[in-house]
C-alpha positions in Angstrom: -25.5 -63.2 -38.6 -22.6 -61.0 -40.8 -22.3 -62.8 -43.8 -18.7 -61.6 -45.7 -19.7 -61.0 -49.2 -18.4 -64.1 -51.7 -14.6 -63.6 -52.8 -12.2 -65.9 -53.2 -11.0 -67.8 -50.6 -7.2 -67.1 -51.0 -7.6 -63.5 -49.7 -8.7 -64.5 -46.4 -6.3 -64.9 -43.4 -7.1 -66.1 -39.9 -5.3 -64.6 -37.2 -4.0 -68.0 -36.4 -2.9 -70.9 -38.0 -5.3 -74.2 -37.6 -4.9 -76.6 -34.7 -5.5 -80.3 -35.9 -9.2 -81.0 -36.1 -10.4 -77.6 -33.9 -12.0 -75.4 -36.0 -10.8 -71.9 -36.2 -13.5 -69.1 -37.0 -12.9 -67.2 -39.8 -11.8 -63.3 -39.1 -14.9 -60.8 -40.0 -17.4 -64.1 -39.9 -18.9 -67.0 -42.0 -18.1 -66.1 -45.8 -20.8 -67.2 -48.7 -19.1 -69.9 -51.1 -21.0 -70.8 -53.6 -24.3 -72.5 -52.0 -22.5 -73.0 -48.8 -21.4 -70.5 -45.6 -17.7 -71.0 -44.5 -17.8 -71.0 -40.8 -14.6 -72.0 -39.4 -11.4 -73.7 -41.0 -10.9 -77.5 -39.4 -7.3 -78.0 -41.0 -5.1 -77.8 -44.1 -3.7 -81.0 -46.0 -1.3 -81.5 -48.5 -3.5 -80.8 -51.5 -6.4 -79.1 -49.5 -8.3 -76.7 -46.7 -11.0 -78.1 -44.9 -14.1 -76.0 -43.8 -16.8 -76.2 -41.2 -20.2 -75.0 -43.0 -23.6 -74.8 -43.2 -26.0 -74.6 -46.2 -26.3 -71.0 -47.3 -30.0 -71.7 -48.6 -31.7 -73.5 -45.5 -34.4 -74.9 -47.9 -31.9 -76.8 -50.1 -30.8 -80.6 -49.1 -27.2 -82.1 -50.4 -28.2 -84.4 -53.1 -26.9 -87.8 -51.6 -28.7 -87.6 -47.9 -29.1 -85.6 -45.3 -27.6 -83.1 -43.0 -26.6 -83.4 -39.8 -29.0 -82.5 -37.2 -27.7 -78.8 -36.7 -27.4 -78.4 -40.5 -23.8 -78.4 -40.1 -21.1 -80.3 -43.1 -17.5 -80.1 -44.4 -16.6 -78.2 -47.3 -13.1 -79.3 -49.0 -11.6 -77.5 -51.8 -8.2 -77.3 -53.4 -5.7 -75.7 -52.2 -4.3 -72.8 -54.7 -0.8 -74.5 -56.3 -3.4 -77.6 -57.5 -6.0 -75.5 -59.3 -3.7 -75.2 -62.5 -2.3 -78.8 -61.7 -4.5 -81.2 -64.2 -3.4 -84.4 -61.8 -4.3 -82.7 -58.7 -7.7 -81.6 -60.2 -8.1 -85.2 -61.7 -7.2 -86.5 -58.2 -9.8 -84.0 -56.4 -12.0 -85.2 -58.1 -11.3 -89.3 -58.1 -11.6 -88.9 -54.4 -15.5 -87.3 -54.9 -15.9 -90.8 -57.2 -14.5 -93.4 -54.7 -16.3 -91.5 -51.5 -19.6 -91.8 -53.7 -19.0 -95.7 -54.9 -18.8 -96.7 -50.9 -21.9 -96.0 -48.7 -21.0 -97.2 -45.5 -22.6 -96.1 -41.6 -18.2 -96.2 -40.7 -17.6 -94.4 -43.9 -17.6 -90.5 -44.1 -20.7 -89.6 -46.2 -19.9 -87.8 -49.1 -22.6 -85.3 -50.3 -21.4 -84.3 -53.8 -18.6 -82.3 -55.1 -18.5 -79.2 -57.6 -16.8 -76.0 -58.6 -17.2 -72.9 -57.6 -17.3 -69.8 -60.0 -13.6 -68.9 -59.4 -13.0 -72.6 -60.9 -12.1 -74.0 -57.7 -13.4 -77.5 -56.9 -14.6 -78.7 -54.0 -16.3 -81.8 -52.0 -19.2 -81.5 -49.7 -19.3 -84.6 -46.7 -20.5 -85.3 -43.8 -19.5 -83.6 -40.5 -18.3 -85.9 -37.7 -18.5 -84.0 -34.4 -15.7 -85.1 -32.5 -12.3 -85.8 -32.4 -10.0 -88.3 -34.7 -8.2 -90.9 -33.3 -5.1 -88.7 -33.5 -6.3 -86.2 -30.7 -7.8 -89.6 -28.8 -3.9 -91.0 -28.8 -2.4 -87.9 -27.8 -4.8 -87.1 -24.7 -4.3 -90.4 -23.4 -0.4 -90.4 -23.1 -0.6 -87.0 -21.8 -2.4 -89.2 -19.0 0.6 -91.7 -19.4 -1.4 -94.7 -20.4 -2.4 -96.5 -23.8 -6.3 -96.7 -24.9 -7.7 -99.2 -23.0 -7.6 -102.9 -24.8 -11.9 -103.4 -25.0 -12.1 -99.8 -26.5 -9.2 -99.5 -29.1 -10.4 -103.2 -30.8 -13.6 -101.4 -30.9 -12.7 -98.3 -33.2 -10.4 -101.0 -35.2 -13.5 -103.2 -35.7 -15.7 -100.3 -36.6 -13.1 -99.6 -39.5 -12.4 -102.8 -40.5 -16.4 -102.8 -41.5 -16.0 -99.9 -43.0 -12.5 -100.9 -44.9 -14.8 -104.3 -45.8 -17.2 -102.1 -48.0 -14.3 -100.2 -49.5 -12.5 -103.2 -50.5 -15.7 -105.0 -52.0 -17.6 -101.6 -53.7 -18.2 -101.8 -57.3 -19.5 -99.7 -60.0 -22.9 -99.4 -61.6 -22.3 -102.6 -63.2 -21.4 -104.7 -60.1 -17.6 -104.8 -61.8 -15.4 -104.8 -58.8 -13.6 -101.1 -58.0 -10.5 -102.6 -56.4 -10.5 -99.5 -54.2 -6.9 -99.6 -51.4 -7.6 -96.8 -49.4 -3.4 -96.4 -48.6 -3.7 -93.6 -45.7 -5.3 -95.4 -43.1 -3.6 -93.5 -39.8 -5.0 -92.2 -36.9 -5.6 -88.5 -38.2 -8.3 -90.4 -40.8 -10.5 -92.4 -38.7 -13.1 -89.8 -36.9 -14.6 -90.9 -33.8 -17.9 -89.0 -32.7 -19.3 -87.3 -29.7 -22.0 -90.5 -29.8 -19.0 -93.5 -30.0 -19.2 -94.0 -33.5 -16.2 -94.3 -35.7 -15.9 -93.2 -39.4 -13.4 -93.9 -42.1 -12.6 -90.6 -44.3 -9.9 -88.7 -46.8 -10.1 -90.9 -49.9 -7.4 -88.4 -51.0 -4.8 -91.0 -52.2 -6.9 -93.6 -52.4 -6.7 -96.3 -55.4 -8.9 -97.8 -57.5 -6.9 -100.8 -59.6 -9.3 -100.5 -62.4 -8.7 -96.8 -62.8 -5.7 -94.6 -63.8 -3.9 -93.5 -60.7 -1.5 -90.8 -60.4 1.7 -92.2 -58.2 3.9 -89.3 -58.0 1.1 -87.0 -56.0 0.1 -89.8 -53.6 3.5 -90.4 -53.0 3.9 -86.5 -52.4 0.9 -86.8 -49.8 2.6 -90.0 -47.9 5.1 -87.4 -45.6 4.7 -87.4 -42.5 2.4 -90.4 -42.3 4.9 -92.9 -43.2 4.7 -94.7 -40.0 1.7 -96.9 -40.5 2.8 -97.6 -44.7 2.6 -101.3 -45.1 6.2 -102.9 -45.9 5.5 -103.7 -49.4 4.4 -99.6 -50.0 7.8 -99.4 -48.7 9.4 -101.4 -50.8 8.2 -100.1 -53.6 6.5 -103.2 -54.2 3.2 -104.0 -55.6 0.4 -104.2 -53.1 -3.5 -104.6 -52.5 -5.7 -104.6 -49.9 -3.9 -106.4 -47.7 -1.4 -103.4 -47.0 -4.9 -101.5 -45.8 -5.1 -104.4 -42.7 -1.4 -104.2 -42.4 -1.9 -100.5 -41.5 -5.1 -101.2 -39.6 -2.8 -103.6 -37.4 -0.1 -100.6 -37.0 -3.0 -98.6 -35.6 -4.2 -100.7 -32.9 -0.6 -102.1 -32.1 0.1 -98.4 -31.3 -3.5 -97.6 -29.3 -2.9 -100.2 -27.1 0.9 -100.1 -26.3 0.6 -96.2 -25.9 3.6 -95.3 -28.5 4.4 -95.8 -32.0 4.8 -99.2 -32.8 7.8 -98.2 -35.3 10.0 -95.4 -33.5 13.3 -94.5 -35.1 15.6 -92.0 -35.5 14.7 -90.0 -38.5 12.3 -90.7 -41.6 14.4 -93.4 -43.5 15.1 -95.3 -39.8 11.0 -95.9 -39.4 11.2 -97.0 -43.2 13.7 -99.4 -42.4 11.4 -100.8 -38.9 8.5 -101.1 -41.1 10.3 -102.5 -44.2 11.9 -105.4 -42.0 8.7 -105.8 -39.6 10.5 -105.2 -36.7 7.8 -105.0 -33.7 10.0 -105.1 -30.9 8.0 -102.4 -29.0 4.4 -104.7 -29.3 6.6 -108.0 -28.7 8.0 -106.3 -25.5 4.4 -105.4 -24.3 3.0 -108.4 -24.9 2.5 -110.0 -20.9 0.3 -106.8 -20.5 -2.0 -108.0 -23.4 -4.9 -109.9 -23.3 -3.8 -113.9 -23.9 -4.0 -114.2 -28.2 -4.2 -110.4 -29.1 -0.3 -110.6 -29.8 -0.8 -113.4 -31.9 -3.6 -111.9 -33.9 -1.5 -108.6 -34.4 1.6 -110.3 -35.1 -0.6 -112.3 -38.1 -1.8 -109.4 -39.1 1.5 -107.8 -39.4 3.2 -110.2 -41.1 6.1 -109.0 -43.9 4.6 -111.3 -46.4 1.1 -109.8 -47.3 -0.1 -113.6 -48.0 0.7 -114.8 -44.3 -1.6 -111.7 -43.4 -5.8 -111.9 -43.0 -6.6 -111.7 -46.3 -9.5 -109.6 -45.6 -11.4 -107.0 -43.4 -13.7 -109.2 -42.4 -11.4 -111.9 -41.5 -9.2 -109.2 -39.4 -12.5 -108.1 -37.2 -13.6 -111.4 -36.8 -10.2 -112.6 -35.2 -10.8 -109.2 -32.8 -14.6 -110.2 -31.7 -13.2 -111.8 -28.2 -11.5 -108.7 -27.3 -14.4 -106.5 -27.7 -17.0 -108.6 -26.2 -19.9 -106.1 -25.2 -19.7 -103.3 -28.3 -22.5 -101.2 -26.8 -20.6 -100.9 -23.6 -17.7 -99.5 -25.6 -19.6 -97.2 -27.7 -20.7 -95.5 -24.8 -17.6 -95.4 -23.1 -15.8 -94.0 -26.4 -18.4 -91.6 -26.3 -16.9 -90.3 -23.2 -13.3 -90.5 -24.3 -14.4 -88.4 -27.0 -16.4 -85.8 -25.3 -13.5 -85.4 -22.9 -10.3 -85.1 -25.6 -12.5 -83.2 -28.1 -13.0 -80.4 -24.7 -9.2 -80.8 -23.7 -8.3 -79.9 -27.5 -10.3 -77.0 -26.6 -9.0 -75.8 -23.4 -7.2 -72.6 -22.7 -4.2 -74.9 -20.7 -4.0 -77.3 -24.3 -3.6 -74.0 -26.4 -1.1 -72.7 -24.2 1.2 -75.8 -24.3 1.0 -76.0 -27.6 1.8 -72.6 -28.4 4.7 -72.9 -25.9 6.2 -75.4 -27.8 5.7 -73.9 -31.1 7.0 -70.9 -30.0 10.5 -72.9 -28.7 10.7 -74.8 -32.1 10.5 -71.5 -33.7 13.6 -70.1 -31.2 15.3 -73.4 -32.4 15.2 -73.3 -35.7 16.0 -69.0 -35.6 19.1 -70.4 -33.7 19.5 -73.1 -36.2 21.1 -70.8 -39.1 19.8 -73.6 -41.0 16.8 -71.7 -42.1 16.2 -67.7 -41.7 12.8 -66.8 -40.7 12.5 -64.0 -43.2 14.2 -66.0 -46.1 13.2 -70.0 -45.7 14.7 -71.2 -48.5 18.5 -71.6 -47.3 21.6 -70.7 -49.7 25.1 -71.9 -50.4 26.6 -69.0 -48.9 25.2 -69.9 -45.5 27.3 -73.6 -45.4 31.1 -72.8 -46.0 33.1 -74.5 -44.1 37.0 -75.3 -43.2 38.3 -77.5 -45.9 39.9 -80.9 -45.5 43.4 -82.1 -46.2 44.7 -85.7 -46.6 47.9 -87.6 -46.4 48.4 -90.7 -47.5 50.5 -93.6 -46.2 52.8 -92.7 -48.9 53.2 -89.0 -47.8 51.0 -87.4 -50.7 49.3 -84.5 -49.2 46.1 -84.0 -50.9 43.2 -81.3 -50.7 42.1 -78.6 -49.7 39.0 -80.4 -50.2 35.1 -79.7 -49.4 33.7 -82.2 -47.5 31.3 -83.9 -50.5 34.6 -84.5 -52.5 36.4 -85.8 -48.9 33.3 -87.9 -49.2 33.4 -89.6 -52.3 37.0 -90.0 -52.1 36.4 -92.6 -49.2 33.4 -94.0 -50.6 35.3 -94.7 -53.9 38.4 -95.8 -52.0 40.8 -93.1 -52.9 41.3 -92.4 -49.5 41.8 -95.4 -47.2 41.2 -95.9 -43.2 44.5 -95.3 -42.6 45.0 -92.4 -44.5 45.8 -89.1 -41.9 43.4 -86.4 -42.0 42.7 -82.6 -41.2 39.3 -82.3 -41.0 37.5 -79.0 -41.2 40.8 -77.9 -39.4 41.2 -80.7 -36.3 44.1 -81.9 -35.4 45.4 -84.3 -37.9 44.4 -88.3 -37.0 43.3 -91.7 -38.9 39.9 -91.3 -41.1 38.3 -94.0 -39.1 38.7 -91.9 -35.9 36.6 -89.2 -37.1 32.8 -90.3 -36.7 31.3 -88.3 -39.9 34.4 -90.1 -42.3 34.4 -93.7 -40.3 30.7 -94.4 -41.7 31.9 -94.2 -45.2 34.4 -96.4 -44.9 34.1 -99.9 -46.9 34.7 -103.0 -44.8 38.3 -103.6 -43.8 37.7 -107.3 -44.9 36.8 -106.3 -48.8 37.5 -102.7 -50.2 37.2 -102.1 -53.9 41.1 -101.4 -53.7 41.9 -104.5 -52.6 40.3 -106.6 -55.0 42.1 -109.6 -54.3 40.3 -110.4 -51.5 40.6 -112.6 -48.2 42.5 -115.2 -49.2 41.5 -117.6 -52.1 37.7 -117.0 -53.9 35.1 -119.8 -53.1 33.7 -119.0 -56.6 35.5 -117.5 -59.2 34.4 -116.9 -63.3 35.3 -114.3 -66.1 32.7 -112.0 -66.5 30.6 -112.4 -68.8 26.4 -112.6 -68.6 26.2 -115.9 -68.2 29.1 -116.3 -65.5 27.6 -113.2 -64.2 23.9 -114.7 -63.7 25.1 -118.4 -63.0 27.1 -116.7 -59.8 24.0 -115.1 -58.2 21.7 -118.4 -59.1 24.4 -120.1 -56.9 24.0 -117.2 -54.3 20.5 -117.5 -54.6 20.3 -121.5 -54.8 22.4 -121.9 -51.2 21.3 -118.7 -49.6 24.7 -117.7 -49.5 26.0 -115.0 -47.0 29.2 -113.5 -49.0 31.1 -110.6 -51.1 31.4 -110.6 -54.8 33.9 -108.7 -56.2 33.2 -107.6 -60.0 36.2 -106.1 -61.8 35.8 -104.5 -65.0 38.6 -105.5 -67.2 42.6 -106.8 -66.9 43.7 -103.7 -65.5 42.4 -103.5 -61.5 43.9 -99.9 -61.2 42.5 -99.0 -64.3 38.9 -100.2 -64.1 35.6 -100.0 -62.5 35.0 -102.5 -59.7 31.9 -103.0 -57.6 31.2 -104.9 -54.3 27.9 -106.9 -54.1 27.5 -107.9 -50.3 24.7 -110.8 -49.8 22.7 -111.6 -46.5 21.1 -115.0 -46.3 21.3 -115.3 -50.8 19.6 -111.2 -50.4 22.0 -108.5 -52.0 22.4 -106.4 -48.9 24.5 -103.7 -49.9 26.4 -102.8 -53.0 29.9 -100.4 -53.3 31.2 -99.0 -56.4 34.6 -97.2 -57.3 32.5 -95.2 -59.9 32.0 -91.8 -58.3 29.2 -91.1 -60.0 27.2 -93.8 -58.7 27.3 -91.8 -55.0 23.4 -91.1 -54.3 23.2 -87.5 -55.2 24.6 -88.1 -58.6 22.5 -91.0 -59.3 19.3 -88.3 -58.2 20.4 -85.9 -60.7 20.8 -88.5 -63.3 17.5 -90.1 -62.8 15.5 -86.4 -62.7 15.1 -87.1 -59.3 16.8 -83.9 -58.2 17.9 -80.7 -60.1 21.8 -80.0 -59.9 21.4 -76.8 -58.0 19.7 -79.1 -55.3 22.5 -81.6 -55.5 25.3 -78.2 -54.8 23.1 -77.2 -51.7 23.0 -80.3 -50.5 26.6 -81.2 -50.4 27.4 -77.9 -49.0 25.1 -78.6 -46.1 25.9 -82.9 -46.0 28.5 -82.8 -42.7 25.7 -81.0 -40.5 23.4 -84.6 -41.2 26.6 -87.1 -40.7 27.3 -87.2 -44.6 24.2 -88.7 -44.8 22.9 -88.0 -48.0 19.2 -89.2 -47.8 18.7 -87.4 -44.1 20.2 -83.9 -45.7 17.9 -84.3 -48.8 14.8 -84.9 -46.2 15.6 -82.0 -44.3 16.3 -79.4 -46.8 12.8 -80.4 -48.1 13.9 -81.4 -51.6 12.5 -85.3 -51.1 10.5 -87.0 -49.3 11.6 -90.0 -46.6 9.5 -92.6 -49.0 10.9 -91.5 -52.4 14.4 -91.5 -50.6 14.2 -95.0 -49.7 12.9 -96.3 -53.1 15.6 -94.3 -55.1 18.4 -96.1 -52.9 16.9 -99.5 -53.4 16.9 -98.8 -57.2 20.2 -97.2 -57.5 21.1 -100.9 -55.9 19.1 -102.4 -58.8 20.7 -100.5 -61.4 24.5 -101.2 -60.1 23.6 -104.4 -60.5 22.7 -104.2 -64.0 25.4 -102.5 -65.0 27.1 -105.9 -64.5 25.3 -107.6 -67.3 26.6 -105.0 -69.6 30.3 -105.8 -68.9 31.9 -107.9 -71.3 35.7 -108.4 -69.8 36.9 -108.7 -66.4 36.5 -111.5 -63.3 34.3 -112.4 -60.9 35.6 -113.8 -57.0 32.7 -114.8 -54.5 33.7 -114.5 -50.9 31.6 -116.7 -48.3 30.8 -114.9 -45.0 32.4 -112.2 -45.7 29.9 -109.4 -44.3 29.7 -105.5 -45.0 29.9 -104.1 -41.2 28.5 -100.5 -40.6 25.5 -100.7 -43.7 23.0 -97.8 -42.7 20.8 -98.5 -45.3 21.0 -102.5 -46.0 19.1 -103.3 -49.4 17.7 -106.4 -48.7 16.7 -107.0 -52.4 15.3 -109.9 -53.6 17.5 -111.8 -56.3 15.1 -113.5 -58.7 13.3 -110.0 -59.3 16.6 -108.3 -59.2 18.5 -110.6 -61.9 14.9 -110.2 -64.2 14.8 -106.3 -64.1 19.0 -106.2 -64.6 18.7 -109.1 -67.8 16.0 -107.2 -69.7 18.1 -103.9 -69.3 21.3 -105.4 -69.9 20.0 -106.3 -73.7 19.3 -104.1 -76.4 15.8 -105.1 -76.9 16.8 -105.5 -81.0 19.5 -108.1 -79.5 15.9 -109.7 -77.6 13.8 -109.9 -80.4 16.7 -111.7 -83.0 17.4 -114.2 -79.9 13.9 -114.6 -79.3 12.5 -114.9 -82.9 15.3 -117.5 -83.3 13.9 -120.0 -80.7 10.1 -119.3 -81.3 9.7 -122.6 -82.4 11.8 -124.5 -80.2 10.0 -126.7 -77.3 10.5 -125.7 -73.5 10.2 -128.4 -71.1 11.3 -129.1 -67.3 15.2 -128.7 -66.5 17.5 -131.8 -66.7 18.3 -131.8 -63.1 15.7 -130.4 -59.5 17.4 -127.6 -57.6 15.7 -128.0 -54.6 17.1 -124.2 -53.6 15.8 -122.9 -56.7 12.5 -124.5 -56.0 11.6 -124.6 -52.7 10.4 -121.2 -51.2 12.0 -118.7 -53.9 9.4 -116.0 -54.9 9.9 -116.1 -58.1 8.7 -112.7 -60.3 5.3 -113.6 -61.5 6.1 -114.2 -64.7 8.9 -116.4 -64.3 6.5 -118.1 -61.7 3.9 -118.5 -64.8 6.0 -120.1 -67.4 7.6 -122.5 -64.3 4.3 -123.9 -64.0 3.0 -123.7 -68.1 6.2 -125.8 -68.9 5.7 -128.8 -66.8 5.3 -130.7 -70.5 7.5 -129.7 -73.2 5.4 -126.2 -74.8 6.6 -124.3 -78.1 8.1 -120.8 -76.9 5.7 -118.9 -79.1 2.8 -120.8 -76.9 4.8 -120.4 -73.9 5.0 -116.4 -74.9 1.6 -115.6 -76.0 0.1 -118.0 -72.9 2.6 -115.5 -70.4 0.7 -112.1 -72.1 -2.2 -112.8 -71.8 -2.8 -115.2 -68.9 -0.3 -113.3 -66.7 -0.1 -110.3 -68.3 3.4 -109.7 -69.3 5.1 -107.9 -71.9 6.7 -110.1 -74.8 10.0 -109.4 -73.9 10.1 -109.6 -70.0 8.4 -113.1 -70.5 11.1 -114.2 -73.0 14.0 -112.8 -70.3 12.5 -114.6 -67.6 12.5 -117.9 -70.2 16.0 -117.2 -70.7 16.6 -117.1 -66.5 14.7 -120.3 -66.1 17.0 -121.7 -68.8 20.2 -120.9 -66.8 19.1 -121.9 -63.9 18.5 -125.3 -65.3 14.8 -125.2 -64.0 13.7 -125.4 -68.2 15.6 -126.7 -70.9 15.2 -126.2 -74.5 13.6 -129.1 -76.5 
């Protein structure tokens, strides 16, 4: 056999790029890397390559178990932009530690890692020979049919056992790991040539007892956002349980043969998955077994506590649907052996080539991106300004379309105003379909802050008028607009438009132009100004949809868009608490048509997070260190909205409960760090929320 002599692996090239899973020989032969020979690349990852190989030295072993029987194993290493990268070379090497802690026949078997002598790192596992569930998917819709009931349960149970022993593994001490895998799709779970399924890539995995580095797992998340558990979403914390949400997103889409959240563009799946929708299994469900809809639907419940609580529990509730395993095995074994020579086949490569050789024709024709210079320029998106005249004859422009843009959103420019845009005929600004969606309700706009009619609630602002109004929201579940203004003069000051679903703040609209999204980015370090410019020049080609444009140019990714929106929403919020003059006027069912992104925030965790920043944290200590002594005890009066199921922030939950008799507040606060592990002065904010909503009272 030629051997290549042992150079770096950056110098190689293949002649082609890697299909998914089918290994790709290496031009000129196997290379020598360190003890191992590089056969054929398998695929290439977000933070690494992955290698067919075979022990260089046939006498030597892998020091955690054997080989496979034709000596063959995987050989990841990281990719070259990591090497320097401390996190990504921490991260390498956390997933060698949590592959090691679980040893698991439906886990893939990690060997040991190491470095080679050019300093590059790498993991040595188990080869499964095979295909991954993936490639199993794909070759039964191009047969137009979903995975057979019996045998998709099968592979789900065989990784719920696995997911079991990664949930429970513990250290050398028996002190529980906590391990959440988080990337539990069908490109992760390996199926074999003999029907066995495996669990792998630990590479964002989480141990809760262990540092963990968010912002590179949240890097590694694109493109496999579809089967993210809604609390990931969110933003939210989560456990284990978002593992068996994903799990249930799995099977849901093996046996109804498409994904079980479709949607038009990145942040439209987010939106499916954050609000459960599961039309697509609902709508399938007379050609289910009787009671597999019902054990799916459990598992896929929005709140992770209405979920099966554990891996066990979720196979257990599967047993009747997969009553003769060995059967299944076997059979899989055939699926497998047939996709894994399909991938294979001369008539596979050639439609896949077809069609990446017509999405390389589209995106040529594009002019979005030049194949000889990918990163795109200002100079490629000029386009025809805009002019506007107003209902009082002031022409105004000519104007771009990001400041035509924020001069609707901000209510400078009304519905109907007259426009030219990008050199149309002139017409209303609702009639043209990019302008229309930015458009605030005709009901409530933040130039019209009088309102329909007279206010069903109505206070100066103030923090306390501010936070009694959205206990009322919160206490009736009230569906409603609340307009904030600033100070005495409307045309003068800021004003903001909180719009609440069902007592959740659903969408929120400022006259501020700098709280539009791409200037809140900037603001936040988010995005880099010269981003922001491209972006804007390049906004009418994706609707003046900010969050689509910012997907597509590359610059974010689909989950990081969705959790800056919702805490942009957060932060306009608390900006509220800061005001000291002004009014507030509540609106009931009045609703906020035409939302594309609706926030569906939760108020109790909102109005914590907006009191805490509203303070200077001086201002919290003096009030704080003033009432240490003073007794807290239940509230004069039982607000049965308040009480009955509100999910109250943890901590706020905590003291609730620890002041059912009357408690000193420097008990209360030393009982709330250390027994529910908050900080000093989150615990005395949510004191001082309990307080006003009359759920505690001071002593």
């Amino acid at each position: 056999m030629n051997v290549q002599p042992e150079v770096s692996l950056y110098a190689v090239q293949e002649d082609h790029p890697p299909k998914r899973g089918v290994p790709q020989p290496l031009r000129g032969g196997p290379i020598r890397f360190g003890p191992f020979l590089l056969e054929a690349r398998i695929a290439v990852g977000g933070t690494a390559e992955v290698y067919l190989a075979s022990i260089a030295n046939p006498m030597a072993t892998p020091p955690h178990g054997a080989l496979a029987k034709d000596g063959r194993l995987i050989v990841k290493r990281l990719l070259p932009h990591f090497l320097n990268d401390p996190d990504g070379r921490t991260m390498f090497q956390r997933e060698a530690d949590l592959h090691t802690a679980v040893r698991h026949p439906n886990v893939v078997h990690v060997y040991g890692s190491g470095v080679h002598t050019t300093g590059e790192p790498y993991l040595s596992m188990e080869y499964v020979d095979g295909v991954d569930a993936y490639r199993l998917l794909r070759r039964f819709r191009t047969e137009g049919r979903p995975v057979p009931v019996r045998l998709a349960v099968h592979v789900i149970r065989d990784v719920l056992a696995g997911l079991q022993s990664v949930h429970s593994a513990t250290d050398e001490k028996g002190t529980p790991l906590g391990i959440i895998h988080r990337d539990v799709t069908p490109s992760n779970l390996y199926l074999s040539r003999e029907g066995k399924t495996k669990l792998g890539d630990f590479g964002i995995a989480r141990a809760t007892s262990r540092a963990t580095l968010r912002n590179a797992a949240s890097a590694m998340l694109k493109g496999k956002i579809s089967y993210l558990a809604p609390e990931q979403v969110a933003g939210e914390p989560f456990d284990s349980r978002a593992d068996l949400f994903s799990v249930a997103s799995v099977l849901a889409e093996m046996v109804i043969g498409r994904p079980l959240f479709p949607g038009a563009g990145q942040l439209a799946i987010l939106l499916a998955i954050r609000d459960c929708r599961i039309e697509p299994l609902r709508e399938y469900k007379p050609q289910l077994p009787p009671g597999l809809f019902e054990v799916l639907e459990h598992a896929l419940a929005r709140d992770p506590k209405h979920r099966y609580q554990t891996a066990s529990e979720l196979a257990d509730a599967l047993a009747p649907f997969d009553p003769d395993p060995e059967t299944s095995r076997k059979e899989l074994a055939l699926h497998v052996v047939r996709a894994q020579a399909a991938s294979s086949s001369g008539s596979i490569q050639a439609v896949r080539e077809s069609a990446r050789m017509r999405a390389v024709k589209a995106l040529a024709e594009s002019d979005l991106v030049d194949d000889e210079e990918p990163a795109p320029n200002t100079a490629q998106f000029a386009a025809v300004p805009s002019f506007v005249t107003t209902r009082n004859g002031e022409r105004k422009g000519p104007w771009v379309f990001a400041r035509l843009a924020e001069a609707i959103a901000t209510g400078e420019v009304g519905r109907n105003d007259t426009v030219e845009y990008q050199g149309q005929e002139p017409c209303p600004v609702d009639h043209v379909e990019e302008l229309a969606r930015l458009l605030p309700p005709q009901t409530a706009t933040t130039n019209q802050l009088a309102g329909p009619g007279a206010p069903d609630m109505y206070e100066n602002l103030g923090t306390s008028a501010t936070l009694d109004i959205l206990l009322r929201v919160l206490e009736h579940r009230e569906t409603g607009v609340l307009f904030v203004q600033s100070a005495e003069h409307p045309s003068e000051a800021e004003r903001k438009e909180l719009y609440f679903l069902s007592g959740k703040l659903h969408h929120v609209a400022s006259s501020n132009a700098l709280e539009m999204f791409g200037h809140y980015l900037v603001r936040s370090g988010k995005l880099a100004p010269s981003e922001l410019e491209m972006a804007l020049n390049v906004l009418p080609r994706y609707g003046g949809r900010m969050g689509d444009t910012l997907i597509a140019l590359g610059f974010m990714g689909a989950v990081d868009i969705f959790q800056a929106l919702r805490d942009q929403g957060r932060d306009k919020v608390a900006d509220i608490f800061k005001w000291q003059s002004g009014s507030l006027s509540f609106y009931r069912n009045e609703t906020a048509p035409h939302v594309e992104f609706p926030l569906d925030l939760d108020l109790p965790t909102l109005i914590l997070s907006a009191l805490e920043s509203a303070w200077e944290p001086a201002a919290i200590r003096s009030s704080m260190e003033r009432k240490l002594n003073l007794a807290l005890g239940p509230g004069p009066r039982d607000r049965r909205g308040l009480t009955k199921e509100v999910s109250w922030p943890p901590v706020v939950a905590f003291l609730l409960d620890a002041c059912k008799l009357p408690v000193p507040l420097r008990l209360a606060l030393e009982r709330a760090t250390k027994e529910a592990g908050a900080r000093t002065i989150e615990a005395f904010c949510a004191v001082e929320l309990l307080v006003a909503a009359r759920l505690l009272e001071w002593g």
